[in-house]
N, C-alpha and C positions, 0 to 999 in steps of 0.2 A: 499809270500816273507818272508823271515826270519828277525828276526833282525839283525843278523848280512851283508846280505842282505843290508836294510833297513840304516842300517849306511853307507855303503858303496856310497851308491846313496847319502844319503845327505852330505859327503865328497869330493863328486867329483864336488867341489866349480868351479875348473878351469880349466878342462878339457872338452874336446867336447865328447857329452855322447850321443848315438843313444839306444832309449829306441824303441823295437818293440810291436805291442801291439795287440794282436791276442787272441782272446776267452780267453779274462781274464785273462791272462797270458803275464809278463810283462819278457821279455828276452832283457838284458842290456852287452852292452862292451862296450870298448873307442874306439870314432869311427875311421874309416881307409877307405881307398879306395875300398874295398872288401865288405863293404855291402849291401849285395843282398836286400834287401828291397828299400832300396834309391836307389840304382842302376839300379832295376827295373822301378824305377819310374821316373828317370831320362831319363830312352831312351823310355819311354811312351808318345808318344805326346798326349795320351790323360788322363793323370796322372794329379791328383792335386799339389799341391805345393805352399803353400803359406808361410808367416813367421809373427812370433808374436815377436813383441816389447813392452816393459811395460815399465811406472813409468817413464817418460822424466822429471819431474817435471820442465817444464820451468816457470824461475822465479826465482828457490831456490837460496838461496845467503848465499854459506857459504863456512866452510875449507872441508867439505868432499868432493867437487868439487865445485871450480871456475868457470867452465863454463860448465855450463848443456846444454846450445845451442851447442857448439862446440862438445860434448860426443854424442849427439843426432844427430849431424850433419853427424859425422862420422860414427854413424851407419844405417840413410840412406844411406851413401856412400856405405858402406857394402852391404845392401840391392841390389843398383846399380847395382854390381858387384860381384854377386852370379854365374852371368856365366850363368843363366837362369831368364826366366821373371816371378816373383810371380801371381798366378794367383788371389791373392787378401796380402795385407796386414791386421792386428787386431791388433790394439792397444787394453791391455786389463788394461787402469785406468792410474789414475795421469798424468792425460797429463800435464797437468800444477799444480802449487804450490801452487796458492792462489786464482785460479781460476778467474782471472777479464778477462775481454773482450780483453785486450793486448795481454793477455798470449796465450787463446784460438785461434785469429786469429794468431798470431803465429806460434801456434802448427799446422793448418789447411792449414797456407799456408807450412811450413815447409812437413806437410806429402806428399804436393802435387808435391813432389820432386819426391817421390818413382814411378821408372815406375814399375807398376802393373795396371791390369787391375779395384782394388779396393781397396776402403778403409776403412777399421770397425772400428770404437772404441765402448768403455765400460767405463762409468764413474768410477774414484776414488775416495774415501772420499776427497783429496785434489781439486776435478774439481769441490763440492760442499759448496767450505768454504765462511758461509755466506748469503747465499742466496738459500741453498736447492737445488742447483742443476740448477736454472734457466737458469743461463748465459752460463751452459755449453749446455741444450735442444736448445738454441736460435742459438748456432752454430753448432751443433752435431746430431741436431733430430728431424731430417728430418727423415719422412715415417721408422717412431718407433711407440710404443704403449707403454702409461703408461708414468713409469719416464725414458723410453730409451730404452728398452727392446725392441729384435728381434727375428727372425729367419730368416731362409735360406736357399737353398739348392742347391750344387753343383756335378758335378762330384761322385755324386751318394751316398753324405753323406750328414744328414741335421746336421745343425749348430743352436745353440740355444746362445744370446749371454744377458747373463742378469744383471742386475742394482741391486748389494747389498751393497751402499752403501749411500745412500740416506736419512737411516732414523736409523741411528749406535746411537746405549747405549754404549753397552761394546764388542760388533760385529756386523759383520756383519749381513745383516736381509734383505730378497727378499719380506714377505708383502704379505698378502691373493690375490691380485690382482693379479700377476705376477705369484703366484704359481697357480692360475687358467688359467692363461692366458699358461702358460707350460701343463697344463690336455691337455686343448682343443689342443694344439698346435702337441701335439706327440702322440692322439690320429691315427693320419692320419698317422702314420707312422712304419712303417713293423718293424717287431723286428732284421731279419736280416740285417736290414739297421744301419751304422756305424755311430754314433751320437758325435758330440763333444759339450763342452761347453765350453762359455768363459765366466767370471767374473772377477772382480779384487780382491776382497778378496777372498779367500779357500772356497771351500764349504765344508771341511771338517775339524776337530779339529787339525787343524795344533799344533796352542799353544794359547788355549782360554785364557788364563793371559793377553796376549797381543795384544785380541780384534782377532787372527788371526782365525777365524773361523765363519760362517755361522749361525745362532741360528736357523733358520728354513728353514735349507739347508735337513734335513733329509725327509719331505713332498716331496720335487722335486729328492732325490735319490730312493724311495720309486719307481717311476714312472720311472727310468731308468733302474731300474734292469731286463724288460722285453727284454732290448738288448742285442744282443748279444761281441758290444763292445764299450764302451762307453769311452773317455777321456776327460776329463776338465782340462782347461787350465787357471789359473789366475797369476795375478801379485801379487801387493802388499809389497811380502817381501823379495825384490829383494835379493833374491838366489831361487840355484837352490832346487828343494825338488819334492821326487815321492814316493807316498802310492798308495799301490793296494789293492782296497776291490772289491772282488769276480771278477765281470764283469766292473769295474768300476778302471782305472787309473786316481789317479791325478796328475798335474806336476806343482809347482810353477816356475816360470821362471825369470831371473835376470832381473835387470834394464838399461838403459844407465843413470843413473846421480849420485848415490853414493850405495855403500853396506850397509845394516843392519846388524845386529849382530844374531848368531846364536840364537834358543829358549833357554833360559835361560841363556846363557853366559853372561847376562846383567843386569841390572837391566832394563834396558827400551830401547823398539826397536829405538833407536838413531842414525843419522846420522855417518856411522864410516869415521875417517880419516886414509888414506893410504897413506905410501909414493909415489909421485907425479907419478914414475914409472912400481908403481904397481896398479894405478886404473882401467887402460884398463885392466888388467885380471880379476877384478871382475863386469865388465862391458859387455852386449853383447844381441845377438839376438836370436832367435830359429826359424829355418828353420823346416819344417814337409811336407814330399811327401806321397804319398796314388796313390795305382796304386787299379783301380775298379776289384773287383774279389777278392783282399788278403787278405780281412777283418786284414791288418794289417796298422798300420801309424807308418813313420819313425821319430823322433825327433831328430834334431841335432842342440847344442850349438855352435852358432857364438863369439869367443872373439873381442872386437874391439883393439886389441895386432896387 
């Protein structure tokens, strides 16, 4: 990808953008009814299809959104009402704000709204304020290893879903344990098999100034590059952002509870305030189908507009 490329993707704050992702190569439009990838995968009864939501932060209490329940609520609604059944949901981090046992039951009765056959998360730094993460294993981590860490495998692509936020300096950090538990784990696993991953901070140097990046994320890329297509998917800083390195797509994903500010437009990634009728556009969900055979996966942004 070029940079000029490369700006264009991180631009397209508010439009609904279908990234196709096939041997390493990432081929991007604004999406429409005519795309053969999601299209394929739609009249697939035996296609995956699920959707990632990040950063609900329920709890937050301030001007860059009033009611982070109500923003969250509405885009389970969304979820709802995709017109097809998810064949899992992934939250990926900050479910909650300040992580106490309210918030979390909350959040867990809240996701149990979505009909989907399932439901993932991935700890945020904010599901660990205080207590390292406890409060959110006690509701969230069930048949995990470690501080939370999984895998999985469906519809003919394994999922790897991991915990870098738990033990943060200045970024994020996955921890000798976890990156051994990733060896053994993808060991068992074909190279032509399509792998994703979820996290909530970047595993790659989004904008280390601002803690957005991974510090020993490069050990677990190291071990992915024998795929041959690999996507990770994190939250964190809620907008959209896509870097391709070789065989490997990242895709940061927005939030439903308030926008951050671009990498360096700021002095500090800060709550931004919008006017009242412009936060559902920087607000929303990301839908991904995968039909078995195309080693491609379709990404498409949901506004809650």
């Amino acid at each position: 990808m070029t940079r000029r490329q490369l700006m264009r993707h991180a631009g397209w704050f508010g439009g609904a953008v279908v990234l196709s992702v096939a041997g390493g190569e990432v081929i991007s439009h604004i999406a429409d009814h005519h795309d053969q990838v999601a299209a394929a995968a739609a009249s697939d009864p035996n296609a995956l299809r699920f959707v990632q939501v990040s950063d609900s932060h329920i709890g937050f209490d301030g001007p860059a959104n009033t009611d982070v329940t109500g923003s969250f609520e509405h885009a389970l609604d969304r979820i709802n009402s995709l017109g097809f059944r998810p064949d899992f949901v992934m939250h990926t981090g900050d479910l909650t704000h300040l992580s106490t046992p309210a918030q979390f039951d909350q959040v867990k009765q809240m996701l149990s709204t979505a009909r989907t056959e399932r439901v993932f998360v991935v700890p945020g730094e904010h599901d660990a304020v205080g207590d390292g993460g406890r409060a959110y294993l006690r509701t969230f981590g069930a048949n995990t290893s470690g501080d939370g860490w999984y895998s999985f495998d469906t519809h003919g692509v394994h999922f790897l879903a991991l915990v870098n936020t738990l033990s943060l300096e200045k970024a994020g950090h996955l921890g000798p344990e976890q990156i051994d538990f990733v060896r053994k784990d993808l060991a068992a696993v074909k190279p032509d098999t399509p792998v994703v991953v979820f996290s909530h901070i970047p595993l790659f140097a989004m904008y280390p100034q601002w803690g957005w990046s991974t510090d020993d994320a490069l050990q677990v890329i190291a071990m992915l590059r024998r795929f041959s297509s690999v996507t990770c998917l994190n939250g964190h800083v809620h907008q959209l952002f896509t870097k391709t390195e070789g065989n490997i797509t990242f895709h940061s994903a927005t939030t439903t509870a308030y926008p951050l500010p671009a990498p360096g437009h700021a002095p500090a990634p800060t709550p931004q305030v919008l006017p009242a009728r412009q936060l559902e556009d920087a607000l929303g969900i990301r839908t991904v189908a995968y039909r078995e055979g195309d080693q491609a996966l379709a990404l498409k942004e949901e506004r809650l507009t």
